[in-house]
HTML snippet that shows the backbone in 3Dmol.js (N, CA, C, O; Angstrom):
<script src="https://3Dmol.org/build/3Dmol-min.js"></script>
<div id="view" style="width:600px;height:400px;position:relative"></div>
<script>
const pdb = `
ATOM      1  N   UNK A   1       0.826  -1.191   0.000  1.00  0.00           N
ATOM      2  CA  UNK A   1       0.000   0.000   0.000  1.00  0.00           C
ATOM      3  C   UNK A   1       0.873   1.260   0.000  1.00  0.00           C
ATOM      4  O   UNK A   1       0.560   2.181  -0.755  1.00  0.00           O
ATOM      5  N   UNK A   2       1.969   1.367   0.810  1.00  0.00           N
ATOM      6  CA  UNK A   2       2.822   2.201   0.638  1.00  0.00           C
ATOM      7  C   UNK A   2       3.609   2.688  -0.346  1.00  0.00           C
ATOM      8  O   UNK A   2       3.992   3.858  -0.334  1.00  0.00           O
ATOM      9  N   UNK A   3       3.928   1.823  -1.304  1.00  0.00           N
ATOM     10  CA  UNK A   3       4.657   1.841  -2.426  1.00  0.00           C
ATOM     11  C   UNK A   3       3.525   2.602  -3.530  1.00  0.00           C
ATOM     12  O   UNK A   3       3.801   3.450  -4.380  1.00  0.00           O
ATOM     13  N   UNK A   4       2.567   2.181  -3.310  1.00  0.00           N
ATOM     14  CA  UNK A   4       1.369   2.472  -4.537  1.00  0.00           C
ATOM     15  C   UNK A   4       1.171   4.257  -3.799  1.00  0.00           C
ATOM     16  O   UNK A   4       1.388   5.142  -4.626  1.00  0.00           O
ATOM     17  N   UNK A   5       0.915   4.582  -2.834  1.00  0.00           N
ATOM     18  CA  UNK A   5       0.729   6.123  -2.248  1.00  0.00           C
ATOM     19  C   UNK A   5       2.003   6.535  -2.593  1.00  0.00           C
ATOM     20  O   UNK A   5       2.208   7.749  -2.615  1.00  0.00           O
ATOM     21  N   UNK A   6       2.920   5.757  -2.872  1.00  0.00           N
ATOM     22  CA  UNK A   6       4.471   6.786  -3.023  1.00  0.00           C
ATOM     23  C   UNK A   6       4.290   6.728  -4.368  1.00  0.00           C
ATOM     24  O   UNK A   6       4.427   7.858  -4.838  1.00  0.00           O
ATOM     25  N   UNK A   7       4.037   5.895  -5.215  1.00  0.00           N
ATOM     26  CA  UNK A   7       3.883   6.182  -6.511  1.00  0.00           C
ATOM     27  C   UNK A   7       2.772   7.744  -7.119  1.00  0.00           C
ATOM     28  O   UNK A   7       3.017   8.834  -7.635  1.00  0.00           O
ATOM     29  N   UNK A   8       1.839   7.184  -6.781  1.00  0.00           N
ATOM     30  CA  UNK A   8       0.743   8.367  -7.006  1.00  0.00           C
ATOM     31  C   UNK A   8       1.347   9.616  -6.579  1.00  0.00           C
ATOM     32  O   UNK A   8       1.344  10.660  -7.232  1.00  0.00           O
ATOM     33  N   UNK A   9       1.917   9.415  -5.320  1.00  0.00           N
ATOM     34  CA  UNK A   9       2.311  11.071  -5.149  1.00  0.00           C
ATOM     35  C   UNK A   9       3.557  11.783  -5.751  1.00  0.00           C
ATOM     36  O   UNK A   9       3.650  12.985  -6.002  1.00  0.00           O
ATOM     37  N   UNK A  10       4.592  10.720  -5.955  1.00  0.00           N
ATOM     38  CA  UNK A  10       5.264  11.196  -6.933  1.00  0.00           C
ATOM     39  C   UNK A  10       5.146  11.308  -8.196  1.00  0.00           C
ATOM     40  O   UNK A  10       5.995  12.045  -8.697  1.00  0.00           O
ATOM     41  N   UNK A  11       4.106  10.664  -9.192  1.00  0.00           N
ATOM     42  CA  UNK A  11       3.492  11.316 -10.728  1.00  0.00           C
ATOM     43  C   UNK A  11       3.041  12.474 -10.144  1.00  0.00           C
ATOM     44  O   UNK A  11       3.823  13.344 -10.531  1.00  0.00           O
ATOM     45  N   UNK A  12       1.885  13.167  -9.143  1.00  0.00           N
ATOM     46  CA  UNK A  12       1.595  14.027  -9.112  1.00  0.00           C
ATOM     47  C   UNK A  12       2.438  15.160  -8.637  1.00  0.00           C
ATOM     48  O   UNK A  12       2.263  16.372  -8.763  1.00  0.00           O
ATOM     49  N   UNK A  13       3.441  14.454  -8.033  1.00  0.00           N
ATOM     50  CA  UNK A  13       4.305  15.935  -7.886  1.00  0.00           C
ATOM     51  C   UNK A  13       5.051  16.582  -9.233  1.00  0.00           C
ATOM     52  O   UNK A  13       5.326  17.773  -9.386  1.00  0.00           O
ATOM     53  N   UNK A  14       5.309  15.491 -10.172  1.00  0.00           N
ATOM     54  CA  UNK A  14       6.230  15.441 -10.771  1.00  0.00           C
ATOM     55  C   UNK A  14       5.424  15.998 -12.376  1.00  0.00           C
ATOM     56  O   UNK A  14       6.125  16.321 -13.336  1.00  0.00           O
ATOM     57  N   UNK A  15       3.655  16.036 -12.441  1.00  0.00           N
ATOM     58  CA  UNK A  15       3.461  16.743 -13.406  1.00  0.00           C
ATOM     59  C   UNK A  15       2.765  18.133 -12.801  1.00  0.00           C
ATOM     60  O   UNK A  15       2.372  19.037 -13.538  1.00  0.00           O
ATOM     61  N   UNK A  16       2.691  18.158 -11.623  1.00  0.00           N
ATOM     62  CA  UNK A  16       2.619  19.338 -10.754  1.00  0.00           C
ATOM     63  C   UNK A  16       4.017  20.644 -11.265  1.00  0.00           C
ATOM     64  O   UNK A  16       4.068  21.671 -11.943  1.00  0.00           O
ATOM     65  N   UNK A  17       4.713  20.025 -10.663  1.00  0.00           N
ATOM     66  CA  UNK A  17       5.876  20.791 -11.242  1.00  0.00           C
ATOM     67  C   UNK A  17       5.995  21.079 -13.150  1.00  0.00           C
ATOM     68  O   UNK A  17       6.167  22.189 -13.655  1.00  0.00           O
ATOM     69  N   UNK A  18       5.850  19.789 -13.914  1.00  0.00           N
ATOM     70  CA  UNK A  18       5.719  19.982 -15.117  1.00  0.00           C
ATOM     71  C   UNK A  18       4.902  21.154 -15.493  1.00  0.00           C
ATOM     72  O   UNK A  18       5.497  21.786 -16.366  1.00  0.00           O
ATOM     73  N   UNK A  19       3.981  21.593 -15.234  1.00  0.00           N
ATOM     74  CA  UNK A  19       2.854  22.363 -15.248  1.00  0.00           C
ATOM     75  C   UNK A  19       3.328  23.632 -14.675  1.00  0.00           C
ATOM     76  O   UNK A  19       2.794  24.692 -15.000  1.00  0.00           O
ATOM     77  N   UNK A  20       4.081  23.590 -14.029  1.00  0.00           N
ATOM     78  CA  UNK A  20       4.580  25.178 -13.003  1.00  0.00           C
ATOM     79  C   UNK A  20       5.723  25.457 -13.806  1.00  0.00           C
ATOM     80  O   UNK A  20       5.602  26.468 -14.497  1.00  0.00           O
ATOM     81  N   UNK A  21       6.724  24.882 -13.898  1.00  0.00           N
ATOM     82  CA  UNK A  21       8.404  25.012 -14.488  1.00  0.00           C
ATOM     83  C   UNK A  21       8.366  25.267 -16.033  1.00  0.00           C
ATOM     84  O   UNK A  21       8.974  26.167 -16.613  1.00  0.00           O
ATOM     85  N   UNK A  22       7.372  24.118 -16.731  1.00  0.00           N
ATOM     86  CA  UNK A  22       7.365  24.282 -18.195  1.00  0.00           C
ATOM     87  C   UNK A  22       7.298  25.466 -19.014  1.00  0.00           C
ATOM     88  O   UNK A  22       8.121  25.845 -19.847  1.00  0.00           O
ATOM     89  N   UNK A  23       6.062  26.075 -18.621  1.00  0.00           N
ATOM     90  CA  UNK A  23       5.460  27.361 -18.988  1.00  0.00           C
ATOM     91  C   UNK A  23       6.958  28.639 -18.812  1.00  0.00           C
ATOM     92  O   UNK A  23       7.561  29.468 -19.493  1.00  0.00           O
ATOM     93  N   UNK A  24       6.958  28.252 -17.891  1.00  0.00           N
ATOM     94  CA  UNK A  24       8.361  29.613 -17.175  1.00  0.00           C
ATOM     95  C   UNK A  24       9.432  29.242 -18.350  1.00  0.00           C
ATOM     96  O   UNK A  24       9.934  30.224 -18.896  1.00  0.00           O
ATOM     97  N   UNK A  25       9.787  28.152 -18.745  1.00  0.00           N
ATOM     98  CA  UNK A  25      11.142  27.878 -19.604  1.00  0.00           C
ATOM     99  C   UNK A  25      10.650  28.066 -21.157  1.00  0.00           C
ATOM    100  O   UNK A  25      11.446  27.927 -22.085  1.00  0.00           O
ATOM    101  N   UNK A  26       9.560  28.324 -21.316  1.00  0.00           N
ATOM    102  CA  UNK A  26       8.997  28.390 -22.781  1.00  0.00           C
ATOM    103  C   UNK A  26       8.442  27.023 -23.535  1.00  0.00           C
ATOM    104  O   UNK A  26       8.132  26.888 -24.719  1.00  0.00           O
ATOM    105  N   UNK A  27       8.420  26.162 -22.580  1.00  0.00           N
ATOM    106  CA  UNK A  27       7.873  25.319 -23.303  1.00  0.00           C
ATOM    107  C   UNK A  27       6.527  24.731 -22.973  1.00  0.00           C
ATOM    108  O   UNK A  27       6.320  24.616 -21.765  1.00  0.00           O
ATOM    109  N   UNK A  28       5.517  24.312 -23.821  1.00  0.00           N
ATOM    110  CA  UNK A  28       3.955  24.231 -24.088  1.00  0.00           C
ATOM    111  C   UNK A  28       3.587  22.755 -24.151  1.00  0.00           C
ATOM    112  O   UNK A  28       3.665  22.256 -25.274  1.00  0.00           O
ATOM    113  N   UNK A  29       3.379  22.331 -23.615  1.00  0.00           N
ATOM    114  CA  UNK A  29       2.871  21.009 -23.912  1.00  0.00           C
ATOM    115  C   UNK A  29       1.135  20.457 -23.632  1.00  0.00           C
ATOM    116  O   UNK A  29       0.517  20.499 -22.569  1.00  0.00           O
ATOM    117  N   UNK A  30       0.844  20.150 -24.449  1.00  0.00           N
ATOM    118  CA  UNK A  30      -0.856  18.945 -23.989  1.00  0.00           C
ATOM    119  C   UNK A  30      -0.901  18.217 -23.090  1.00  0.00           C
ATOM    120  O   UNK A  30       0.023  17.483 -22.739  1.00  0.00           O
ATOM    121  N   UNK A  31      -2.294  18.329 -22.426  1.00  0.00           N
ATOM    122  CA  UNK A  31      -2.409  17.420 -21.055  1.00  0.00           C
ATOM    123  C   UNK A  31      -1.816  16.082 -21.144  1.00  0.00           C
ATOM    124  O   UNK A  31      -1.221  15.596 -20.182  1.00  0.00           O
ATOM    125  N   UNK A  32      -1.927  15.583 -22.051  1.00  0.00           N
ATOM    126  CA  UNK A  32      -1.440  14.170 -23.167  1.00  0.00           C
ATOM    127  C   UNK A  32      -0.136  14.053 -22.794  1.00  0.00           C
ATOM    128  O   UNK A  32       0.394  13.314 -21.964  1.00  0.00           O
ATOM    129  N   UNK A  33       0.470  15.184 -23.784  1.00  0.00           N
ATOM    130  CA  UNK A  33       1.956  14.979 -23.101  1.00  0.00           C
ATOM    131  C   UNK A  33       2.613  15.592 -21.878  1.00  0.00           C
ATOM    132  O   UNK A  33       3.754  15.286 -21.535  1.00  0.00           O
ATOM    133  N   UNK A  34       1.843  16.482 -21.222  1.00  0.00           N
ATOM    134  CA  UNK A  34       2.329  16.685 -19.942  1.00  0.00           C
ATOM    135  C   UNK A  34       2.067  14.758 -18.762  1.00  0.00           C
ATOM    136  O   UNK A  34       2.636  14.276 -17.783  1.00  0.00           O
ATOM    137  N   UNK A  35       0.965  14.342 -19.634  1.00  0.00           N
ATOM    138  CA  UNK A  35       1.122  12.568 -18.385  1.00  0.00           C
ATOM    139  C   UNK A  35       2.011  11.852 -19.140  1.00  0.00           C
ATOM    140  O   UNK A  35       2.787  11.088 -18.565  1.00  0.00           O
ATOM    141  N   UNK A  36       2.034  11.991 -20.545  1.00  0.00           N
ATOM    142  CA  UNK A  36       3.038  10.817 -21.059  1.00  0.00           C
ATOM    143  C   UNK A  36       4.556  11.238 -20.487  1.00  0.00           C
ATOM    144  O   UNK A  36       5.395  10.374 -20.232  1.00  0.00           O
ATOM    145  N   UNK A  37       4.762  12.418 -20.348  1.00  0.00           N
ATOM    146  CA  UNK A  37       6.493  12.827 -19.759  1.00  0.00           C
ATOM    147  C   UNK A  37       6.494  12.408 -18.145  1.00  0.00           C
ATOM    148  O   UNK A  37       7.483  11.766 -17.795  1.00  0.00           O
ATOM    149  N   UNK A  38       5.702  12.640 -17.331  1.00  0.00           N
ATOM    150  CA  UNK A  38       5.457  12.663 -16.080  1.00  0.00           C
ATOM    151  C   UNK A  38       5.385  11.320 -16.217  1.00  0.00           C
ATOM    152  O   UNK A  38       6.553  11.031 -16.475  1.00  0.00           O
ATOM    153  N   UNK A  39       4.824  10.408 -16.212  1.00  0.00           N
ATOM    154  CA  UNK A  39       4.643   8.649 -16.594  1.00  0.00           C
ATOM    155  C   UNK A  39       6.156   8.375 -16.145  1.00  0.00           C
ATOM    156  O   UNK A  39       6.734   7.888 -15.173  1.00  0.00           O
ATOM    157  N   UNK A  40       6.475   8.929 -17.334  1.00  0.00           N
ATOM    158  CA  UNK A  40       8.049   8.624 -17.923  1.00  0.00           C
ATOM    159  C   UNK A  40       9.318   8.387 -16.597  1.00  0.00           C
ATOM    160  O   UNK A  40      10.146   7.542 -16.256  1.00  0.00           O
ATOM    161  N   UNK A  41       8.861   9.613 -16.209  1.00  0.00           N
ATOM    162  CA  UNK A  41       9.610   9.927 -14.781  1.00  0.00           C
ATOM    163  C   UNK A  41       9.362   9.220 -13.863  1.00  0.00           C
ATOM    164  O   UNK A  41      10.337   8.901 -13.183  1.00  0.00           O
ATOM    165  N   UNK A  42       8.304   8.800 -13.537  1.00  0.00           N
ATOM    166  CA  UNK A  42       7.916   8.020 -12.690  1.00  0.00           C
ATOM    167  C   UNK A  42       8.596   6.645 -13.308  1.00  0.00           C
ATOM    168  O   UNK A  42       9.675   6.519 -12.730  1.00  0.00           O
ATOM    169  N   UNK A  43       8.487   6.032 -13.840  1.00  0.00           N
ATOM    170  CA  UNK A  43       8.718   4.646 -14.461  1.00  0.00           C
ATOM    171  C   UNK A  43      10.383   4.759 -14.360  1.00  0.00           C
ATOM    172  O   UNK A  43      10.915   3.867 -13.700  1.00  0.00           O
ATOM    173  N   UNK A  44      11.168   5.670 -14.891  1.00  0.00           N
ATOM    174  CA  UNK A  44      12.346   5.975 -14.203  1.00  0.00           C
ATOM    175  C   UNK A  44      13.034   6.020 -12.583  1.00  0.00           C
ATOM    176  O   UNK A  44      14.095   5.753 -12.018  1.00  0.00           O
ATOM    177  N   UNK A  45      11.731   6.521 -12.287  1.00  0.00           N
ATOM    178  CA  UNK A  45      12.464   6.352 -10.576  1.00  0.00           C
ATOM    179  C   UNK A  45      12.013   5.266 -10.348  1.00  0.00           C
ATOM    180  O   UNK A  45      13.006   4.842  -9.755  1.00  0.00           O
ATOM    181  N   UNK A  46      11.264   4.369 -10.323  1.00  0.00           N
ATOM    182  CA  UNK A  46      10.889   3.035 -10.279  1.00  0.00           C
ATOM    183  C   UNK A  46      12.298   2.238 -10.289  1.00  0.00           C
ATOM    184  O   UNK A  46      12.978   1.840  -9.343  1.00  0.00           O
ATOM    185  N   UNK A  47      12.497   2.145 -11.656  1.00  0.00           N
ATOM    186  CA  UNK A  47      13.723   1.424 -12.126  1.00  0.00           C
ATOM    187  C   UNK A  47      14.603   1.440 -11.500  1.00  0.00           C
ATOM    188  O   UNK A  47      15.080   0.370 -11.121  1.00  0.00           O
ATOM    189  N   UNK A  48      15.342   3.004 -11.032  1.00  0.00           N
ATOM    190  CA  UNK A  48      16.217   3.288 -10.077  1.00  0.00           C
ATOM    191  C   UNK A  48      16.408   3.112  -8.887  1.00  0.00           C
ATOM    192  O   UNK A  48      17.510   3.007  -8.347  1.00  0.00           O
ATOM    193  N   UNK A  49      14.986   3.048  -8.193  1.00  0.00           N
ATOM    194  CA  UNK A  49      14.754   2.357  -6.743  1.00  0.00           C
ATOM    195  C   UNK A  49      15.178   1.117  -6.898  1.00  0.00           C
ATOM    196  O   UNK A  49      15.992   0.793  -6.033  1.00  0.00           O
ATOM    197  N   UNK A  50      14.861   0.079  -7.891  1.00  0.00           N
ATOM    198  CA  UNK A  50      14.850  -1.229  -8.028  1.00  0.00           C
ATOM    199  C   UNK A  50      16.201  -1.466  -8.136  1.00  0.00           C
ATOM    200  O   UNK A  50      16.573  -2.361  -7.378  1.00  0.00           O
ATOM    201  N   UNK A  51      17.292  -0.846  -8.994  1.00  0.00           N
ATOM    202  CA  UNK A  51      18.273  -0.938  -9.502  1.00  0.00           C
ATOM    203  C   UNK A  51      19.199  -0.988  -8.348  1.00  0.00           C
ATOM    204  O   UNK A  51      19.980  -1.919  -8.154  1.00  0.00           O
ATOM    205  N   UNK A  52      19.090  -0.037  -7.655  1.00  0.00           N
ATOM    206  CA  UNK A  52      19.831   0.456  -5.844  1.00  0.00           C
ATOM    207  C   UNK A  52      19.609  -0.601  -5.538  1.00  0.00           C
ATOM    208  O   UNK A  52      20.401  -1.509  -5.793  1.00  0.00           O
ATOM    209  N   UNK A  53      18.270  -0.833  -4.791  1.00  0.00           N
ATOM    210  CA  UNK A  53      17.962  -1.905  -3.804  1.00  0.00           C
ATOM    211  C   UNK A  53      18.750  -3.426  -4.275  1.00  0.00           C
ATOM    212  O   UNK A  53      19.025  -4.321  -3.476  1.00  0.00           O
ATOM    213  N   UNK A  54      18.944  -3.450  -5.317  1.00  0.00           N
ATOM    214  CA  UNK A  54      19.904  -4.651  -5.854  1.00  0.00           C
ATOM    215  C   UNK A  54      20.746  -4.815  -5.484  1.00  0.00           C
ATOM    216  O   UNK A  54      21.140  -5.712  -4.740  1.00  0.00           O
ATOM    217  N   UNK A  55      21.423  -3.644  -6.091  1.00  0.00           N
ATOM    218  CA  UNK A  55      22.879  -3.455  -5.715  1.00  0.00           C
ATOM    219  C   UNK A  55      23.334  -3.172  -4.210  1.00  0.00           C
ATOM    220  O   UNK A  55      24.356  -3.597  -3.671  1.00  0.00           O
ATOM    221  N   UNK A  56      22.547  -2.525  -3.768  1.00  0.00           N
ATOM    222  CA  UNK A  56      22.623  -2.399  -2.225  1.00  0.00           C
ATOM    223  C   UNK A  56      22.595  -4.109  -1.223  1.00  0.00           C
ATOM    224  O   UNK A  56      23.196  -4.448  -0.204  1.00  0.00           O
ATOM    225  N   UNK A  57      21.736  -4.747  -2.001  1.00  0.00           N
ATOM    226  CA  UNK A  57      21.198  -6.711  -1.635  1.00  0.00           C
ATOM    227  C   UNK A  57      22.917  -7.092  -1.633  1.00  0.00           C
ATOM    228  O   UNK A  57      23.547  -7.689  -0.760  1.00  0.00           O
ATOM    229  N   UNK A  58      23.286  -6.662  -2.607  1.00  0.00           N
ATOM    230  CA  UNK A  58      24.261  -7.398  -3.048  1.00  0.00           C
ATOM    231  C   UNK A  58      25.968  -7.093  -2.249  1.00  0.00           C
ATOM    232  O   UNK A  58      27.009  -7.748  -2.302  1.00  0.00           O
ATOM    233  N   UNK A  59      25.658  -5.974  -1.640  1.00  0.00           N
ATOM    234  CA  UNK A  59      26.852  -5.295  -1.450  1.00  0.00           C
ATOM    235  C   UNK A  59      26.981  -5.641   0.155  1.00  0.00           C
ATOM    236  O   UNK A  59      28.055  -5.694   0.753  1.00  0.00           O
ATOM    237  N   UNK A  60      25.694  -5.866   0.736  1.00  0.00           N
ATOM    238  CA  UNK A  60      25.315  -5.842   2.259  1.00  0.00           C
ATOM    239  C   UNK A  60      25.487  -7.446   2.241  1.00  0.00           C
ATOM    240  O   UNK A  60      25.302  -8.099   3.268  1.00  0.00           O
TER     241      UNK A  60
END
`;
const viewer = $3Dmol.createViewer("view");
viewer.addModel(pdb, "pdb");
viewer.setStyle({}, {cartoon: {color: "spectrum"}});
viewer.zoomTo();
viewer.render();
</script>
């Protein structure tokens, strides 16, 4: 359950910010692609959590 509330809240922070930062740097994007980039990010830190925790298994 925890993992799934850390997920959700990090897409939403992360097209939260998309939505605040974008505009300021000049760039425009569709609700479309403001979730497909935000997705993105998320599915990235995913990987990276997973990737650590490996290597971390492995090192300990």
């Amino acid at each position: 359950m925890a993992a799934l509330i850390n997920a959700t809240v990090g897409w939403g922070a992360a097209l939260a910010l998309q939505l605040t930062v974008f505009p300021l740097v000049g760039l425009h994007a569709s609700p479309g692609q403001h979730s497909a980039v935000s997705c993105a990010f998320t599915a990235l830190s995913f990987a990276r959590m997973y990737l650590l925790r490996r290597l971390f298994a492995r090192l300990v």
